[in-house]
N, C-alpha and C positions, 0 to 999 in steps of 0.2 A: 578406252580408259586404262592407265595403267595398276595395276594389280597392286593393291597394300597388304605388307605381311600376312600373319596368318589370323586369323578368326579365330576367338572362343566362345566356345557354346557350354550353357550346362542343363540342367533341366530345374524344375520347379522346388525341389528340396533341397535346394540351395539352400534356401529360405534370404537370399539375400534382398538390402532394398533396392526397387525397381531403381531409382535416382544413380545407385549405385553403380547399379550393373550397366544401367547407360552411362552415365562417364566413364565408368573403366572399358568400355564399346564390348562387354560380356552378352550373349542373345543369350535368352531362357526360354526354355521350352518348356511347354503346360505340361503337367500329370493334370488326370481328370477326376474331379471328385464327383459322387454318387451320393447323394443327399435327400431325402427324401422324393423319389422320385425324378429330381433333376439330376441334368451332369454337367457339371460348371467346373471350367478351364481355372486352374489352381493358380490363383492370384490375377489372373484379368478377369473372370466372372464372380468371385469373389473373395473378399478380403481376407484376412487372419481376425479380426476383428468381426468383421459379419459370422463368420463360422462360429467363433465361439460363441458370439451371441445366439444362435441357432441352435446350439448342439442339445443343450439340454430339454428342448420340445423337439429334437426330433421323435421318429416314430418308430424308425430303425438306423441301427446302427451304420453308418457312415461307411464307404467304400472308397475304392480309388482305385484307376489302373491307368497303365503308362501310354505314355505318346505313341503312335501307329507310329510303325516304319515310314511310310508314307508322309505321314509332319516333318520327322526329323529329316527326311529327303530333299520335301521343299523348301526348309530351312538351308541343308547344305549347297543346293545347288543355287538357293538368291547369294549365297555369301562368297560361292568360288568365283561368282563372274567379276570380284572385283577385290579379293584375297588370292592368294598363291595358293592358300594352305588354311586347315580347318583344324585344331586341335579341340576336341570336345569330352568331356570331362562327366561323369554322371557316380547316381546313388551308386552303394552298393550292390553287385549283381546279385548278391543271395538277400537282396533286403526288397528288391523289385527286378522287372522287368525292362527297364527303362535301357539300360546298357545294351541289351539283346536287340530291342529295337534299334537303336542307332547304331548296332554295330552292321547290322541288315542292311540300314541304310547307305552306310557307309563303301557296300560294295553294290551296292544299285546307282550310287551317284559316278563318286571318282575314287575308289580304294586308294591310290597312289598319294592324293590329295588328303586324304579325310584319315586323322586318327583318333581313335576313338578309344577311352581309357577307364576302369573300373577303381572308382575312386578307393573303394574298400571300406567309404564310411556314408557321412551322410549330416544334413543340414548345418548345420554351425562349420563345422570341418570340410565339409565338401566346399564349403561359399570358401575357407580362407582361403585350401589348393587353386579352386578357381581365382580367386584373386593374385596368387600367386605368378600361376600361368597367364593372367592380362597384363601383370607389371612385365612379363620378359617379353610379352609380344609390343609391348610399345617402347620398349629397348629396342627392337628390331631384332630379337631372338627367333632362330627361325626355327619351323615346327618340330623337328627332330632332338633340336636343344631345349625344346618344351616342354617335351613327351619324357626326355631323359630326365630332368629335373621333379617334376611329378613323381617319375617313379620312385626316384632318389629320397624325395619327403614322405613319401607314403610310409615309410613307417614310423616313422617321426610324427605321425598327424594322431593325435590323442580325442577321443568324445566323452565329456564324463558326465551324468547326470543323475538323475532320482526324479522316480514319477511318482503322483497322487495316489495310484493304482494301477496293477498289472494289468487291468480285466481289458482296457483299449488292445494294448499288445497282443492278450491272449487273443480277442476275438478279429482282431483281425490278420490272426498267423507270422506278428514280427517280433514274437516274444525269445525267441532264439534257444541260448542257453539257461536264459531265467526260466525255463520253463519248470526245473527244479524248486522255485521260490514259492511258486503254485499252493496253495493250500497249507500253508507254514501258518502251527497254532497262534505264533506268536507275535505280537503286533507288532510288526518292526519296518522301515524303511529300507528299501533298496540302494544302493549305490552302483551305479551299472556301466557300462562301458562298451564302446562295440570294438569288438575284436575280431582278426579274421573278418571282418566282413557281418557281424552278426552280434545281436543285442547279448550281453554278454553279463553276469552277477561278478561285482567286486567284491564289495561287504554287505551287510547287511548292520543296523543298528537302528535304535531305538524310536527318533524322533527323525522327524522329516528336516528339523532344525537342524540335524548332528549330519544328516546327509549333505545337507548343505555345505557345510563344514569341511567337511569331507572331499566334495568336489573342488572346494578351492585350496585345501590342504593337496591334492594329487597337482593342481594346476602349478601351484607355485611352485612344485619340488621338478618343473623340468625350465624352471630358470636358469641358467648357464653362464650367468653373468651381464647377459645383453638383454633380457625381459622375456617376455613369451607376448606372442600372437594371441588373442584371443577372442573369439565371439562369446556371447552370454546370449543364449536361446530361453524362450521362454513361450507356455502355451497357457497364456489369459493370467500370466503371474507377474506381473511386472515389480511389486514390489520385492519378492523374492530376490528375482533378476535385477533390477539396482543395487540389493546389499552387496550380491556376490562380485559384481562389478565394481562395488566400489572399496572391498574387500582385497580386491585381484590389481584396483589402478597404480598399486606403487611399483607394481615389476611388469606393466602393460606397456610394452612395444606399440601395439594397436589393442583397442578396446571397442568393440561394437556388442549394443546391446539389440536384440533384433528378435521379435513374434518368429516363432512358429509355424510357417504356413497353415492352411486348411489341408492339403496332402499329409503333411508329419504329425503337424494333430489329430487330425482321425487317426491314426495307429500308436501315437503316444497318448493320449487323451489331456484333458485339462490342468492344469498344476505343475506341468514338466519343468524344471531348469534345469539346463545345462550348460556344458563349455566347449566349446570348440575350439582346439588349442596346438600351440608348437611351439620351440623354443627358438625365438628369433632369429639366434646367430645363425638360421638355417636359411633364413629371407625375412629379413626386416621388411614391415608393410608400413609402417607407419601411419597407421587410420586410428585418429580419435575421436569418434564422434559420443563416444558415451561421455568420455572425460568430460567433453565438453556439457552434457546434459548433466553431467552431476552435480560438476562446480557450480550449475549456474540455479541451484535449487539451495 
């Protein structure tokens, strides 16, 4: 058989949709959630939808850890026997473990073949870079001019949101720099962002409404004339995640509204929206699939 371009892989907090990630030919790899006594493969055992239905009878506080080197191996090694090249793309390393693993694997399989990249961020932003890198590999972009490009956006790749409450963050150790925000008399909303690699305090203000605001006030100002990239994330909040979408669709290059996983959720908790975001001129994706959900309501 002869060999097609190169592979991309990313892992589970992506949060991108399955349908998705199969036509753009993207493989994802499970993180594992920890649920009451089970551990269920993050979006093949269960859904964003099941979890959040679940969360609030659980009994203990929800867990998750990353893919064994091992997975990611036999991942890599079904995809070199019929790719040249594997570009694999993951969360941020100081936000999981997931990168450590597949960089292990990466020298147990084919190092030469396999490169393996530290996105810096994580769901909405990780899914767009991954998107990014499947449009050049079906250009016939080969994996070096893949790897270069990724890096070249990373810091152009922006995460901006506001959660219901820190307390998922705090307990499950991805609270970052907000840990500052912590015990603040005053009843204010977050605005947050991850930076560096790490859950990070913009502003703070008043209502959870003005944070909203807010995320789509930073989204618009890296317009550049050509629209911006965007995903609109969401955990169990979808009307949130419509306004802001539909707030964001006059200067949307691409617009995808998209849950949450059960991996992101357990550490952001319920009520999250966010943006996932970049300013076109940098790579036009041209995905509208929210556009298309709004208009037609």
């Amino acid at each position: 058989m002869t060999a097609r371009g190169v592979a991309i892989v990313t892992d589970s907090t992506a949060d991108l949709p399955p349908a998705l990630a199969t036509a753009r030919g993207i493989t994802v790899v499970p993180l594992t959630l920890h649920l009451d006594g089970q551990s269920l493969l993050d979006g093949v055992d269960i859904t964003a939808a099941e979890f959040y239905r679940r969360l609030p009878l659980a009994t203990t506080h929800p867990t998750t850890s990353q893919p064994s080197p091992g997975r990611f191996a036999e991942t890599y090694n079904a995809l070199l026997k019929n790719h040249e090249a594997i570009v694999s793309i993951h969360i941020s390393e100081k936000l999981s473990g997931t990168f450590d693993s597949a960089r292990q694997a990466a020298a147990m399989t084919d190092p030469n073949r396999v490169r393996v990249i530290d996105s810096g961020v994580a769901s909405m932003s990780l899914g767009l870079i991954t998107l990014v890198a499947s449009a050049l590999s079906a250009r016939s972009a080969d994996a070096e001019a893949i790897e270069a490009k990724v890096f070249a956006m990373k810091p152009h790749l922006q995460t901006y949101f506001s959660v219901a409450t820190l307390e998922f963050l705090r307990r499950g150790g991805r609270i970052g720099r907000a840990n500052a925000l912590l015990g603040s008399v005053l009843q204010v909303k977050p605005v947050l962002c991850i930076r560096d690699g790490l859950v990070t305090p913009l502003e703070r203000v008043r209502t959870f409404e003005r944070a909203l605001t807010r995320v789509v006030e930073l989204t618009r100002e890296l317009d550049r004339g050509k629209g911006v990239c965007i995903i609109v994330g969401h955990a169990d909040a979808e009307a949130d995640a419509e306004r802001v979408a539909r707030e964001l669709k006059p200067i949307a290059d691409t617009l995808m509204i998209q849950p949450l996983g059960p991996v992101v959720g357990a550490h952001a908790g319920p009520g999250v929206v966010g943006v996932g975001c970049y300013s076109a001129d940098l790579f036009p994706l041209g995905i509208k699939t929210a556009s298309e959900a709004l208009s037609s309501r």
